[in-house]
PyMOL CGO cylinders between C-alpha atoms (Angstrom):
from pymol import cmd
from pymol.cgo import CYLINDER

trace = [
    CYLINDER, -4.33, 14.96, 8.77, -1.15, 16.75, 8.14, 0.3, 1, 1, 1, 1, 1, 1,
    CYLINDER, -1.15, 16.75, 8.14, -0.43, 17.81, 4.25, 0.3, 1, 1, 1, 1, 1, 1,
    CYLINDER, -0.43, 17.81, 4.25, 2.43, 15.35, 4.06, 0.3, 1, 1, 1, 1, 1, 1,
    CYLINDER, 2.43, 15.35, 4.06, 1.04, 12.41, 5.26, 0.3, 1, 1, 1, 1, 1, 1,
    CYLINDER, 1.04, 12.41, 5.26, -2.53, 13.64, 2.98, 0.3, 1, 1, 1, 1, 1, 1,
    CYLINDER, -2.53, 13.64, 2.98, 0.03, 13.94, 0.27, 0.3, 1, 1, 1, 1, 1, 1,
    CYLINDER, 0.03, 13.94, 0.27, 1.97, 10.63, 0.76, 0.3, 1, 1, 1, 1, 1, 1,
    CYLINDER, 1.97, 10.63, 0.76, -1.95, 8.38, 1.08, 0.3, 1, 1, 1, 1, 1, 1,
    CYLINDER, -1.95, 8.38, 1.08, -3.17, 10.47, -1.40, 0.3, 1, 1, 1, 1, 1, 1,
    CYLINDER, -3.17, 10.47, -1.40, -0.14, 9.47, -4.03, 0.3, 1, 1, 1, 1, 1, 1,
    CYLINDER, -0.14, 9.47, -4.03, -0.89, 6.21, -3.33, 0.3, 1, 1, 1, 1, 1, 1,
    CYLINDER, -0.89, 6.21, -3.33, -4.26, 6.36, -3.98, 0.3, 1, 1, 1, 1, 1, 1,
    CYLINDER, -4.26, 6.36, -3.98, -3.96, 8.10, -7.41, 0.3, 1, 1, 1, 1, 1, 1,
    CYLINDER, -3.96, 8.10, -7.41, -1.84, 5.26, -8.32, 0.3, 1, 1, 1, 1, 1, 1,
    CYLINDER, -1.84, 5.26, -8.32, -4.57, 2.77, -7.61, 0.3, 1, 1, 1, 1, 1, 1,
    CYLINDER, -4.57, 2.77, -7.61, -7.20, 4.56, -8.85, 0.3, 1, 1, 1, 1, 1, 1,
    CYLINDER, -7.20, 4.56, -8.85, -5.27, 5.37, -12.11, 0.3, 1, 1, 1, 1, 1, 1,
    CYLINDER, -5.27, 5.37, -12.11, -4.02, 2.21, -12.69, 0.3, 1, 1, 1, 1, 1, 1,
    CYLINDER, -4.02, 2.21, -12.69, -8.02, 1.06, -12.76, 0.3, 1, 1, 1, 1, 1, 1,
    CYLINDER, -8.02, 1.06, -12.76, -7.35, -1.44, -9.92, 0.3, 1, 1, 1, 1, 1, 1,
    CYLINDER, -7.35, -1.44, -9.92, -10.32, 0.41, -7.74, 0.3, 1, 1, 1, 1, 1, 1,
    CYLINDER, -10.32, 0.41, -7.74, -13.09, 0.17, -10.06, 0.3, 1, 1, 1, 1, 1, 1,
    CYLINDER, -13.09, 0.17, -10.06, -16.00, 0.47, -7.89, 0.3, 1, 1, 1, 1, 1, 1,
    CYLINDER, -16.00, 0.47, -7.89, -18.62, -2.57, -7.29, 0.3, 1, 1, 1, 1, 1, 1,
    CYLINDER, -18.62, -2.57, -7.29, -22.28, -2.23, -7.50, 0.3, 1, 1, 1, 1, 1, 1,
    CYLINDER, -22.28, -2.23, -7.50, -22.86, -3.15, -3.63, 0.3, 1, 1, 1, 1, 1, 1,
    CYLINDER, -22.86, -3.15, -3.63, -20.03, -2.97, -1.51, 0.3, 1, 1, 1, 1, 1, 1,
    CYLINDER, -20.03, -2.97, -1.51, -19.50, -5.99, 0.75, 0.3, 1, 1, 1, 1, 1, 1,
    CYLINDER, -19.50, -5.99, 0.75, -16.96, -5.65, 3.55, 0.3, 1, 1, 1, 1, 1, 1,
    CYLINDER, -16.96, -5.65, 3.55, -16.56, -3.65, 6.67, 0.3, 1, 1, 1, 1, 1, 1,
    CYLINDER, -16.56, -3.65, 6.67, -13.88, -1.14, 6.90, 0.3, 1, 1, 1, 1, 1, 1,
    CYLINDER, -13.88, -1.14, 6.90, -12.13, -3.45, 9.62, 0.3, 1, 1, 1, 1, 1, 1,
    CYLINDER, -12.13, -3.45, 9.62, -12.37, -6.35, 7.77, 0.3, 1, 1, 1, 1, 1, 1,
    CYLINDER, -12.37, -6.35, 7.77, -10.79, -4.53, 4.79, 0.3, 1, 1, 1, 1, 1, 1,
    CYLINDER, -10.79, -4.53, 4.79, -7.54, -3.60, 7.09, 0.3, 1, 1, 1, 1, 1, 1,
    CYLINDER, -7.54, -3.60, 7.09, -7.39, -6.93, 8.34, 0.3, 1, 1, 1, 1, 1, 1,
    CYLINDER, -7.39, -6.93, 8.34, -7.10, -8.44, 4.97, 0.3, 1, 1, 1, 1, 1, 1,
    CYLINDER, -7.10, -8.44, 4.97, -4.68, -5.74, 3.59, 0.3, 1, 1, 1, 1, 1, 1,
    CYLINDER, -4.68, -5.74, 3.59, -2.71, -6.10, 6.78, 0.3, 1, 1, 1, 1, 1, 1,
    CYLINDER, -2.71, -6.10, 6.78, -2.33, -9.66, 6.36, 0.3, 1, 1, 1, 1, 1, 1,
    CYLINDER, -2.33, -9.66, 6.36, -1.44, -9.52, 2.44, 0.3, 1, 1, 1, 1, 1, 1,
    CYLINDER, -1.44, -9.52, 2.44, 1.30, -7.02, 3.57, 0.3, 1, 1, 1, 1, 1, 1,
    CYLINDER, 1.30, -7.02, 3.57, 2.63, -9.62, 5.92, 0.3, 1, 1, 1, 1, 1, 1,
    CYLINDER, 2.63, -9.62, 5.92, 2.88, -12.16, 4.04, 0.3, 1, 1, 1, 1, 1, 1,
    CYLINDER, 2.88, -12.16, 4.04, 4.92, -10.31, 1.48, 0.3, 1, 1, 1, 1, 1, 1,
    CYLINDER, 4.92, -10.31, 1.48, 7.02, -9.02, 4.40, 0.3, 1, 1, 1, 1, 1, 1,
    CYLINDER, 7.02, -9.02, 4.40, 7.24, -12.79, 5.44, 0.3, 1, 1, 1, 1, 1, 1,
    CYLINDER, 7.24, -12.79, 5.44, 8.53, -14.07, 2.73, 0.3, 1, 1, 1, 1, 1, 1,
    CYLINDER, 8.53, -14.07, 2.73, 11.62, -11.16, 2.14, 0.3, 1, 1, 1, 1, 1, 1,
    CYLINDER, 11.62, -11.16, 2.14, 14.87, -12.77, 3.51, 0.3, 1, 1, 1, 1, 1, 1,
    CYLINDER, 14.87, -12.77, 3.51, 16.36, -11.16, 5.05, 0.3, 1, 1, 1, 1, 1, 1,
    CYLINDER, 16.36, -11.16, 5.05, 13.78, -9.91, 7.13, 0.3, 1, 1, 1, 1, 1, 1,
    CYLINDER, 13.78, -9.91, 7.13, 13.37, -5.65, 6.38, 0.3, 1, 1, 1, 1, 1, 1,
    CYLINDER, 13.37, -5.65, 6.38, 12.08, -3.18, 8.91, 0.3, 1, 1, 1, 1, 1, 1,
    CYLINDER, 12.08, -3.18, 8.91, 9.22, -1.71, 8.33, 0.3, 1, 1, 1, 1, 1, 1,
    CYLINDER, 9.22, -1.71, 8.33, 6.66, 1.22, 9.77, 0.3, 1, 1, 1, 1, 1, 1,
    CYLINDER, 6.66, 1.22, 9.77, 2.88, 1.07, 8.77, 0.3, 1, 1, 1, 1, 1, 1,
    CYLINDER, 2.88, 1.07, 8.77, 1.49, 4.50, 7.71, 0.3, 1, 1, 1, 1, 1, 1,
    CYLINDER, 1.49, 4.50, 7.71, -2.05, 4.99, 8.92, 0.3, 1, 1, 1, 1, 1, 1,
    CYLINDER, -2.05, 4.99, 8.92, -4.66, 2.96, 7.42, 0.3, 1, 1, 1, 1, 1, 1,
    CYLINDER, -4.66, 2.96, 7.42, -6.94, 5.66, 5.54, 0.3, 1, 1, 1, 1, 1, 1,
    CYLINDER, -6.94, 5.66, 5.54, -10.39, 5.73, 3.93, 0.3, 1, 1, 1, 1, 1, 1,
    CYLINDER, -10.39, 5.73, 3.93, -11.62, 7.86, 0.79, 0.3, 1, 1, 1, 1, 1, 1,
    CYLINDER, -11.62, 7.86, 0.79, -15.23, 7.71, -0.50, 0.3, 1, 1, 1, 1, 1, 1,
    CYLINDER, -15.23, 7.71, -0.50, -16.09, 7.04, -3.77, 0.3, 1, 1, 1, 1, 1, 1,
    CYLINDER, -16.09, 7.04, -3.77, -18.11, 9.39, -5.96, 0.3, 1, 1, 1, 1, 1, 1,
    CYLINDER, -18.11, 9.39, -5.96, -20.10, 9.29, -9.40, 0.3, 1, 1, 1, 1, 1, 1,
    CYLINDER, -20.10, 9.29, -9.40, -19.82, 11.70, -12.30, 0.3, 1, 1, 1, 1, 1, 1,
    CYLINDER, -19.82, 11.70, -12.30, -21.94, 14.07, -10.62, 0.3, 1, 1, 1, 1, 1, 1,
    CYLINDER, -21.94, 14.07, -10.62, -20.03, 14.39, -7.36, 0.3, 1, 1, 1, 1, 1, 1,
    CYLINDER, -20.03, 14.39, -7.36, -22.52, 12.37, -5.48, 0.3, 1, 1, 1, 1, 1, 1,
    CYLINDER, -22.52, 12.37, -5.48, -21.53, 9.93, -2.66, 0.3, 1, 1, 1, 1, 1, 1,
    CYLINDER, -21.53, 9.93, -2.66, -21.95, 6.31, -4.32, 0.3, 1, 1, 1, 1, 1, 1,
    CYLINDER, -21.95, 6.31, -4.32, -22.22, 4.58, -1.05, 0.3, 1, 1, 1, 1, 1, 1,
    CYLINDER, -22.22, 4.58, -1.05, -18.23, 2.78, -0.95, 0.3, 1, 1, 1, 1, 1, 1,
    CYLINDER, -18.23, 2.78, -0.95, -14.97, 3.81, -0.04, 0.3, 1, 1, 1, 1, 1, 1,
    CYLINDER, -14.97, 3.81, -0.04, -11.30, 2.30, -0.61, 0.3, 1, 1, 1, 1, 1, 1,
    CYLINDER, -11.30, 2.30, -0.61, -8.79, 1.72, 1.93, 0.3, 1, 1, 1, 1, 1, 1,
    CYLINDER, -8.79, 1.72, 1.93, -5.28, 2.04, 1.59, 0.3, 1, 1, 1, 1, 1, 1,
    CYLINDER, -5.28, 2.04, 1.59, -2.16, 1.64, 3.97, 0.3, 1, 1, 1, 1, 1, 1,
    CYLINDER, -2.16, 1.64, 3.97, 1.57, 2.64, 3.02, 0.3, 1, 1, 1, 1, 1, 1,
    CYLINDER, 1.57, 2.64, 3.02, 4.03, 0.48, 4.66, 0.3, 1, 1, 1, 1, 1, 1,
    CYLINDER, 4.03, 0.48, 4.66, 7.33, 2.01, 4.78, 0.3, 1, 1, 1, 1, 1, 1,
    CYLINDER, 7.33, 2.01, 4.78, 10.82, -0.07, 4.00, 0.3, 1, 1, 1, 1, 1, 1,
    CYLINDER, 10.82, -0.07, 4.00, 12.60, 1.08, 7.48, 0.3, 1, 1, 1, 1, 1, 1,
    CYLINDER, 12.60, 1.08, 7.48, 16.00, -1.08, 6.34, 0.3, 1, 1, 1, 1, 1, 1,
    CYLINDER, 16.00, -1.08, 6.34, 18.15, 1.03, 3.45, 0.3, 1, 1, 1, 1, 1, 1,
    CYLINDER, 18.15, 1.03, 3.45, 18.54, -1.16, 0.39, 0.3, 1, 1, 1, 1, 1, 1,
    CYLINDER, 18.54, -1.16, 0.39, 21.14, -0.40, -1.53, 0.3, 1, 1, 1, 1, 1, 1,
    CYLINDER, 21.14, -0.40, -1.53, 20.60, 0.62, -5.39, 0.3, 1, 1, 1, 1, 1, 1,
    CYLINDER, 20.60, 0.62, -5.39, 21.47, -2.69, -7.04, 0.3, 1, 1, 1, 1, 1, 1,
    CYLINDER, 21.47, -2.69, -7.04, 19.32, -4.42, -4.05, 0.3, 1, 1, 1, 1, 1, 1,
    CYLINDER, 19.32, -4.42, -4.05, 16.48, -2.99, -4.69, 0.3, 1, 1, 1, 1, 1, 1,
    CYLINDER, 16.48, -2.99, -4.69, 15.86, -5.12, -7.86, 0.3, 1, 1, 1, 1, 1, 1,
    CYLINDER, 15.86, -5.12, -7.86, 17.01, -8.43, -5.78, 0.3, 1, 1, 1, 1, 1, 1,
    CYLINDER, 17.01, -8.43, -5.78, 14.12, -7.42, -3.58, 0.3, 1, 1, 1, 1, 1, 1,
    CYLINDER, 14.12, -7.42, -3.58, 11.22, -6.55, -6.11, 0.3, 1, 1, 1, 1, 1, 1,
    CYLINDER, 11.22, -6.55, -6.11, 12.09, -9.93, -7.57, 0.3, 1, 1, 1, 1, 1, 1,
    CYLINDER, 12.09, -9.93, -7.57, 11.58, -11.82, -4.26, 0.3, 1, 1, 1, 1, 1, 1,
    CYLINDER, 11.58, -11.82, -4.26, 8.28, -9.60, -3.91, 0.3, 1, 1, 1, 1, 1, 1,
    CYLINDER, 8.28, -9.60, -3.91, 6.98, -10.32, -7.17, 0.3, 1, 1, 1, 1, 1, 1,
    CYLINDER, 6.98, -10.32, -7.17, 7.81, -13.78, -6.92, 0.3, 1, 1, 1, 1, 1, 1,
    CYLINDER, 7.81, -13.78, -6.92, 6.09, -14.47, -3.95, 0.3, 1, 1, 1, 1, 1, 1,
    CYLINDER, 6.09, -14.47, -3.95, 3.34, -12.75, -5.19, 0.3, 1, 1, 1, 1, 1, 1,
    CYLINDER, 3.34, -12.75, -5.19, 3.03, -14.88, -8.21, 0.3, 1, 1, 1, 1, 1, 1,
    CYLINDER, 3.03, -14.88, -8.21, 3.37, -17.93, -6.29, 0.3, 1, 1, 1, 1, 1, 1,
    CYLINDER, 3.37, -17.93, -6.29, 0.40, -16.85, -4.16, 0.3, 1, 1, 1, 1, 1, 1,
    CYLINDER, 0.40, -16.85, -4.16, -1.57, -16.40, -7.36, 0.3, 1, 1, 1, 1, 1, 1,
    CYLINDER, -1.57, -16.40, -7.36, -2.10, -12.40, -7.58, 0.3, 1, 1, 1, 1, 1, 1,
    CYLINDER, -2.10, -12.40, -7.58, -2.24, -11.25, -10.58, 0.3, 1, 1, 1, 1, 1, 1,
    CYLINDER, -2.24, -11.25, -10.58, -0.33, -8.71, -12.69, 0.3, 1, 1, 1, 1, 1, 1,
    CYLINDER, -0.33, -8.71, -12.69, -2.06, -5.44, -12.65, 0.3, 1, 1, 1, 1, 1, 1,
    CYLINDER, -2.06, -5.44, -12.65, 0.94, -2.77, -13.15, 0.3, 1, 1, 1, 1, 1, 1,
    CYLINDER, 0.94, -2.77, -13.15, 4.31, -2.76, -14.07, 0.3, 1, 1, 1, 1, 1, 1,
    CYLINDER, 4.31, -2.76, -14.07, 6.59, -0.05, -14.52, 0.3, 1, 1, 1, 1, 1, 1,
    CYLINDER, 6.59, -0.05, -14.52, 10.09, -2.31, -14.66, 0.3, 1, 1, 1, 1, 1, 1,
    CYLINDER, 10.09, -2.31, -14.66, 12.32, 1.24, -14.62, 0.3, 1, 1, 1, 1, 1, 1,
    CYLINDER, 12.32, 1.24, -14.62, 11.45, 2.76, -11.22, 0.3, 1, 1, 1, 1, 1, 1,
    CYLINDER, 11.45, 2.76, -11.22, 10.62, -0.38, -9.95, 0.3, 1, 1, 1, 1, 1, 1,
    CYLINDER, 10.62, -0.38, -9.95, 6.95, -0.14, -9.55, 0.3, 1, 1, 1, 1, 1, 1,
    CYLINDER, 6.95, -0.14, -9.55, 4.56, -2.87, -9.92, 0.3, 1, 1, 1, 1, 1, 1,
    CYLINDER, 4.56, -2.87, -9.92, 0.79, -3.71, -8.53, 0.3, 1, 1, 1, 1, 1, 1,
    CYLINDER, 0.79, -3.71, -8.53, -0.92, -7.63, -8.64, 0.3, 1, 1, 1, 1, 1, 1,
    CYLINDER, -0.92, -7.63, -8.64, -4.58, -8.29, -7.40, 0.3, 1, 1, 1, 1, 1, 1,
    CYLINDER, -4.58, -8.29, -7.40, -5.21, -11.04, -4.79, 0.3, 1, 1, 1, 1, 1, 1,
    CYLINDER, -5.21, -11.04, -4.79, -7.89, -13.10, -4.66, 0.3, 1, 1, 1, 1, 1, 1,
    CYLINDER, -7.89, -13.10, -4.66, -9.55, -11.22, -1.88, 0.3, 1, 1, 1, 1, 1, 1,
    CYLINDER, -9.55, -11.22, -1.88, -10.03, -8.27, -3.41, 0.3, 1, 1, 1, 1, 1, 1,
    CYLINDER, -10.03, -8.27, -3.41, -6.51, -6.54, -2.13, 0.3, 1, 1, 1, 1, 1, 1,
    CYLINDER, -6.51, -6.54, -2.13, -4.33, -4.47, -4.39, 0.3, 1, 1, 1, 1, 1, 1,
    CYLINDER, -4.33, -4.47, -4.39, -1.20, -4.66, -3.05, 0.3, 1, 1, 1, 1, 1, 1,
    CYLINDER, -1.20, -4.66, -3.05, 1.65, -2.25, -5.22, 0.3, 1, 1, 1, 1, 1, 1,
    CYLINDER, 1.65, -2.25, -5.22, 6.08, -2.19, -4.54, 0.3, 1, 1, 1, 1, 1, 1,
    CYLINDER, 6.08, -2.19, -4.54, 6.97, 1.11, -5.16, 0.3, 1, 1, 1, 1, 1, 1,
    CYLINDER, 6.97, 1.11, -5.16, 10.32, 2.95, -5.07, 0.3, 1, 1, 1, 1, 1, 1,
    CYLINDER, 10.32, 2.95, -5.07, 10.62, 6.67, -4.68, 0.3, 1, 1, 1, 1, 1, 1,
    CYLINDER, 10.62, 6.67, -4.68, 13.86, 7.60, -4.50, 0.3, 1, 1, 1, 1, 1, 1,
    CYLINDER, 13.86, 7.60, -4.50, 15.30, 6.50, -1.47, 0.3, 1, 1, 1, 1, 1, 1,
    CYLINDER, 15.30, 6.50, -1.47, 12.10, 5.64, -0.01, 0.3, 1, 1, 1, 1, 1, 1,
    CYLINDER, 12.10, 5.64, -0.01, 10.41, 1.92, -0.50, 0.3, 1, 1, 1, 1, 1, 1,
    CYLINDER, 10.41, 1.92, -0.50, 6.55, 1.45, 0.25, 0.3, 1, 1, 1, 1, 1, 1,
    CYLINDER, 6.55, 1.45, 0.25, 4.63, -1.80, -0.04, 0.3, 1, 1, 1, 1, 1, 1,
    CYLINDER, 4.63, -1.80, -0.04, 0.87, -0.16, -0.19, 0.3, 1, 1, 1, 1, 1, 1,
    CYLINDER, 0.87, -0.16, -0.19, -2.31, -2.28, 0.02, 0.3, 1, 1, 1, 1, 1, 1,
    CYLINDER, -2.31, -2.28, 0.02, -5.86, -0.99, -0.70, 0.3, 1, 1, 1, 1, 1, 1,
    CYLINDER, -5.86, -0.99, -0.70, -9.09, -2.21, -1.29, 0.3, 1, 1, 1, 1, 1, 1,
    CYLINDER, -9.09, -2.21, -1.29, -12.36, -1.01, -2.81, 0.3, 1, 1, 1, 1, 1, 1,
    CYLINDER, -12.36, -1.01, -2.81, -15.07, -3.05, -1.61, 0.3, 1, 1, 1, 1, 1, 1,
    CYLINDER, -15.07, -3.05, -1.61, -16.00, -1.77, 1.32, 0.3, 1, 1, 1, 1, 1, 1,
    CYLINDER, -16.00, -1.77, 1.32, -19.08, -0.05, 2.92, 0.3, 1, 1, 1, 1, 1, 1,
    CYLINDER, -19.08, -0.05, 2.92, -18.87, 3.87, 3.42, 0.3, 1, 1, 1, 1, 1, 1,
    CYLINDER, -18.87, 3.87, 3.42, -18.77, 4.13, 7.26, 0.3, 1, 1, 1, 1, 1, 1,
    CYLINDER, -18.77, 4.13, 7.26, -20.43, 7.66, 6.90, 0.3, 1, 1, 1, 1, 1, 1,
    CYLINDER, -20.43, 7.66, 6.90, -16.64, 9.76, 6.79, 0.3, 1, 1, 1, 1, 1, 1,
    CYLINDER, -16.64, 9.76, 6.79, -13.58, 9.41, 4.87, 0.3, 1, 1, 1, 1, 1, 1,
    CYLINDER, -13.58, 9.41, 4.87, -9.95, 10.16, 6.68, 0.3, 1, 1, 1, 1, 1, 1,
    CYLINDER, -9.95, 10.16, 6.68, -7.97, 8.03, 8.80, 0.3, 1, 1, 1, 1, 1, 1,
    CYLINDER, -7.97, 8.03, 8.80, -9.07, 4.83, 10.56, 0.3, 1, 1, 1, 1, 1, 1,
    CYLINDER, -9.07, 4.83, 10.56, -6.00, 4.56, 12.18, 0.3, 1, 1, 1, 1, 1, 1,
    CYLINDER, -6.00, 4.56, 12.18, -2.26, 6.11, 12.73, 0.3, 1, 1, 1, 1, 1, 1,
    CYLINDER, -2.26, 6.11, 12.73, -0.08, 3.22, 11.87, 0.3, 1, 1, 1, 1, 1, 1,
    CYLINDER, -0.08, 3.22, 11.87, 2.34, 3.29, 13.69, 0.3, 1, 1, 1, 1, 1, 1,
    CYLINDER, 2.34, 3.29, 13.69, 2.68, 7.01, 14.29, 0.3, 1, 1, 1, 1, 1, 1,
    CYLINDER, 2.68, 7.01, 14.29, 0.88, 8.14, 16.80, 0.3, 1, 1, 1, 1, 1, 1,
    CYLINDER, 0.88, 8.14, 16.80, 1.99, 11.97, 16.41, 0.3, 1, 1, 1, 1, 1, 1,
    CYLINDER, 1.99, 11.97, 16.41, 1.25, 12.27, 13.23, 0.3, 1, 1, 1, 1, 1, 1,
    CYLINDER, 1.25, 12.27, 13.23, 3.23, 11.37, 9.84, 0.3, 1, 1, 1, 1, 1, 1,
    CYLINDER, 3.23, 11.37, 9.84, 5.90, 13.26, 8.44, 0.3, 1, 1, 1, 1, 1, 1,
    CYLINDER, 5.90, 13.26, 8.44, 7.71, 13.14, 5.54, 0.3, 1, 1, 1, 1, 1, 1,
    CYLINDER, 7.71, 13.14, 5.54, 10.97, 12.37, 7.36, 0.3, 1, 1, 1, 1, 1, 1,
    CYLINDER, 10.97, 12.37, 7.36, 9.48, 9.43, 8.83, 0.3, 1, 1, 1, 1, 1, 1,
    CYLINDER, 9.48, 9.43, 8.83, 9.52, 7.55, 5.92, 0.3, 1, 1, 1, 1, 1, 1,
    CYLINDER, 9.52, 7.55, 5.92, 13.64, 8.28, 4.94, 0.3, 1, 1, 1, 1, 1, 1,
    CYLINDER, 13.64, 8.28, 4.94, 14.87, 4.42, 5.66, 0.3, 1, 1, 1, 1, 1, 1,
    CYLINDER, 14.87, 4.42, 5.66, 17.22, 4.60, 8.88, 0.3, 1, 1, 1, 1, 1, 1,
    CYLINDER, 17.22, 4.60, 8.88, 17.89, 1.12, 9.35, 0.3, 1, 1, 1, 1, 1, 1,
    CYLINDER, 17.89, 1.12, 9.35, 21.46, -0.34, 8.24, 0.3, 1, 1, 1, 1, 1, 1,
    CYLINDER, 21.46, -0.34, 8.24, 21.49, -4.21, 7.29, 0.3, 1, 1, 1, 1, 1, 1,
    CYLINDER, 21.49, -4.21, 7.29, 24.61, -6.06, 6.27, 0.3, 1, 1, 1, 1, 1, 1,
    CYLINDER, 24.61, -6.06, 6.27, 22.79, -7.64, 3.61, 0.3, 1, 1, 1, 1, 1, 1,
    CYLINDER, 22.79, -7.64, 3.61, 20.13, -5.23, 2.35, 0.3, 1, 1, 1, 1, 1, 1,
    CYLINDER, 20.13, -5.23, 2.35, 22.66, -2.22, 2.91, 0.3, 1, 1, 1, 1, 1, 1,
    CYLINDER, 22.66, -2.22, 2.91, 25.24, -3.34, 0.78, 0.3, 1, 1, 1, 1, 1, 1,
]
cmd.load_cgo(trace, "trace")
């Protein structure tokens, strides 16, 4: 894994992790696939429900283990996936959208887990189990999903490459899209 793309899953990570949304379970439950699949489809549906549609690039989905005080491997890992806003949204669009995300989400009964209402930045819970977070940095906008529940496969890193195949770069997540809604 290159250092930006490490440094780009790992940032998002932190932010779960910090926030307390990852608080490990006694007995992990799900498969690592099963865990993408449901982050996947809580990212789509929040993608669904933006109009007008955004483009969007999925970072790879990743895996870090969990450990205890000691250091020692506690038998689960969390997931995560970055999904990348592809479409530039203007400045005073961006809160038009995080409204139309966090209403949705409400409506689909996550709850509030983290809100930062200067950035915007904000995190809700579903009732699978997904953390789902809108995040603005800068120019860049990332819808992340993660989940903690899940069985340690045996190695952390990357499960899959998103949709970058040669590897992540920093650059690849600058939005380069131009909409005549979104844009303005």
């Amino acid at each position: 894994m290159n250092s930006r793309r490490a440094l780009l899953m790992g940032a998002t990570a932190a932010v779960f992790v910090s926030s307390g949304v990852l608080a490990g379970c006694s007995s992990p439950s799900m498969e690592v696939d099963e865990a993408v699949k449901k982050m996947d489809a809580a990212m789509d549906d929040t993608f669904a429900a933006v109009h007008p549609s955004l483009k969007w690039s999925d970072g790879p989905a990743g895996m870090s283990q969990h450990r205890d005080l000691l250091n020692r491997e506690d038998g689960e890992i969390t997931v995560a996936r970055n999904r990348y806003v592809r479409t530039k949204v203007s400045k005073p669009k961006i809160a038009v959208l995080a409204k139309a995300v966090e209403k949705n989400w409400k409506a689909k009964g996550y709850e509030l887990e983290y809100q930062n209402r200067k950035v915007p930045s904000f995190s809700y819970g579903t009732p699978e189990g997904v953390s789902v977070k809108f995040d603005v940095r800068g120019e860049i906008l990332i819808i992340s999903a993660a989940i903690s529940d899940t069985k340690y496969p045996g190695h952390s890193g990357d499960i899959d490459d998103g949709d970058y195949p040669n590897g992540l770069d920093l650059d690849d997540t600058v939005p380069n899209v131009t909409d005549p809604y979104w844009s303005k």
